[in-house]
Each structure stands twice: as C-alpha cells, then as structure tokens.
N, C-alpha and C positions, 0 to 999 in steps of 0.2 A: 494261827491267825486267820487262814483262809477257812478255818472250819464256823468260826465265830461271824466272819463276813457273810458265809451259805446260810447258817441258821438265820442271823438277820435278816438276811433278803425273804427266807420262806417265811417268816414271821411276819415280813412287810407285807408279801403278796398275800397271805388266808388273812389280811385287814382288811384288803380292798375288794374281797368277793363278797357281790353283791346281795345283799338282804333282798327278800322278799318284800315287796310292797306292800303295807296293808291296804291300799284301795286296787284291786285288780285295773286292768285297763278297758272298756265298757267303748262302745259308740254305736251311733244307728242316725241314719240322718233320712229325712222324707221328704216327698216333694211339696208337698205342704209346710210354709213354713211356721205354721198356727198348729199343728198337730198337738195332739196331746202327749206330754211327757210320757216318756217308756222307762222300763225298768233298767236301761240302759244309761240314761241321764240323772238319774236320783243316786245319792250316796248309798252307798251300803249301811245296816242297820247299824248300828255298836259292836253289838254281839259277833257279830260276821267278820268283825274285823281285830276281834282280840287273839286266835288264832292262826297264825302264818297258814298264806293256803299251802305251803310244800306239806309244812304239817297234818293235813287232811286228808282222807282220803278221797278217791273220785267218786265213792256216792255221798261222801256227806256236803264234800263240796257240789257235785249236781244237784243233791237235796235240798239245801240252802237258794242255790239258784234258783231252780224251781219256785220255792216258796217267793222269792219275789216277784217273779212273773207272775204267780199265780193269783201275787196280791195286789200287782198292778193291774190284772184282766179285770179283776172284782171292782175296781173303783172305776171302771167306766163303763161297768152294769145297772142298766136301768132297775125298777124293783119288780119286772114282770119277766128276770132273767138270771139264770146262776150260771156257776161254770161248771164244762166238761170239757171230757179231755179226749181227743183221737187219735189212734194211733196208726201212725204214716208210715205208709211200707207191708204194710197186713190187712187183714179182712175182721182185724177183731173187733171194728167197729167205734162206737163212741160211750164212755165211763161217765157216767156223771160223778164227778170227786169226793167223795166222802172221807178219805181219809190219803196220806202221804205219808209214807215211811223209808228209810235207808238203812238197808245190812251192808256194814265197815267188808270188805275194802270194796266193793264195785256190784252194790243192788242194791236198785232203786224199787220201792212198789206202791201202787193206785190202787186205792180200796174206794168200792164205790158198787155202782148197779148200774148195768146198759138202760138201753131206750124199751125196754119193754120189762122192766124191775125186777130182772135179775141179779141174784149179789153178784158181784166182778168183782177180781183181784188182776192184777196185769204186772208180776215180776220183770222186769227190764234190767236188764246188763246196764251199765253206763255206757259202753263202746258202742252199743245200739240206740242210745237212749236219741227219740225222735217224736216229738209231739206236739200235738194243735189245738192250743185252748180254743175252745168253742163257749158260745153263749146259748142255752138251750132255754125253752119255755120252763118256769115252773111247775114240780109234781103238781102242788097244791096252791091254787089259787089265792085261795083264804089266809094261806100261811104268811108272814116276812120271808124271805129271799134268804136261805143258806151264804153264808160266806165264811169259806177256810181260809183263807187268804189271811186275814188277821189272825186267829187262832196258831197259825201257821207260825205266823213272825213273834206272835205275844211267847207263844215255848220254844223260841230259840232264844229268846230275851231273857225266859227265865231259868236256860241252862248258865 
C-alpha cells in the first residue's frame, strides 16, 4: 500500500511541473512616456510561439529575437535610412544587414558589407552575442530603402 501512495504522489508532483509559457516575459520602460513601442511591448508573432522556448535552441531562439528587434528598428526608419548593425566589444566596425542566419545549437551569423562595400559576414556565439542596430544613410539614393526586418518575420511565418 505504501508503494501505491509513493507512485501517486510522484505522479502528483511531474503534473505540477511548470510548462513553459508561450509568451516569454519582455519589459522596457522610458522616461518618456509617449515613446514609441519597442519590441519589448508588442506580442510575439504566432510562429514564435508554437514552439516551447526550452525546445529551441539558443541561436534559433536569439535568431528569432533578433528578427524582431530588427523589425521594430525598421519601422521607425525614415525612407532616407536602412539598418546596420555594430558590433560591441570589437573593432569590427559596422555591417549594413543584408542577410540573418542561425546554425542549431549556439551561431548566430550577419551577412551584409561594411561602410566602405565590403562583403562582411560576422559568426557570433550566442554567449557573446552583443549588438547595436544602427540607422545608416542609404547606398543609393534613387533606390527604396532595403528592409529585412519583414522578410525576416514573413519566413519565420512561413516555416
């Protein structure tokens, strides 16, 4: 009988071990209280939230992050500005973003070209991972204004 009471109770307790949330927990607060929404106050996409973050790894979970930052910098660019990205802690200067990608379990990488149009790539650990979107002039004047930012979040929509 005491063997039947033990099973029960361990049966009781792996019910009440806590699931993972599908909305992680976010916050950012400014001295302004008119600021413009960050990617800290907006929900997460759908997509983002069909898989348990424990399930993820920590580049596709920073990849994902990422892409949201990267799509909230974009909506509060003017048309005579794109994103780049700097990297904090190094001299390797600043990327303008051409491309985002994550190798499972922990690399992150920035495809893109410096300030003087060279191709760049910039491999990042996640345990290192430190960066500064920036708003730069555009290459070309003539052009629309690049934006990965949606691109970004449209193919995580459509995995």
């Amino acid at each position: 009988m005491a063997k039947k009471a033990k099973a029960k109770a361990k049966k009781k307790a792996k019910s009440k071990v806590k699931k993972p949330c599908a909305e992680p927990r976010a916050h950012a607060v400014y001295a302004d209280p008119d600021a413009v929404k960050t990617s800290e106050h907006k929900p997460l996409p759908e997509s983002l939230s069909e898989v348990p973050i424990d399930e993820k790894s920590p580049a596709e979970w920073a990849y994902e992050r990422l892409v949201i930052y990267i799509q909230n910098f974009e909506e509060q660019l003017d048309n005579e500005h794109e994103i780049a990205v700097g990297f904090v802690g190094g001299d390797a200067g600043v990327l303008r973003i051409e491309g985002l990608g994550f190798f499972d379990p922990d690399i992150v990488t920035f495809y893109g070209t410096d300030m003087d149009g060279t191709k760049t790539q910039l491999i990042q650990h996640v345990t290192q991972l430190s960066v500064m979107l920036r708003a730069i002039p555009k290459e070309d004047t003539q052009v629309a204004a690049k934006r990965i930012g949606f691109r970004l979040v449209a193919d995580l929509e459509a995995e």
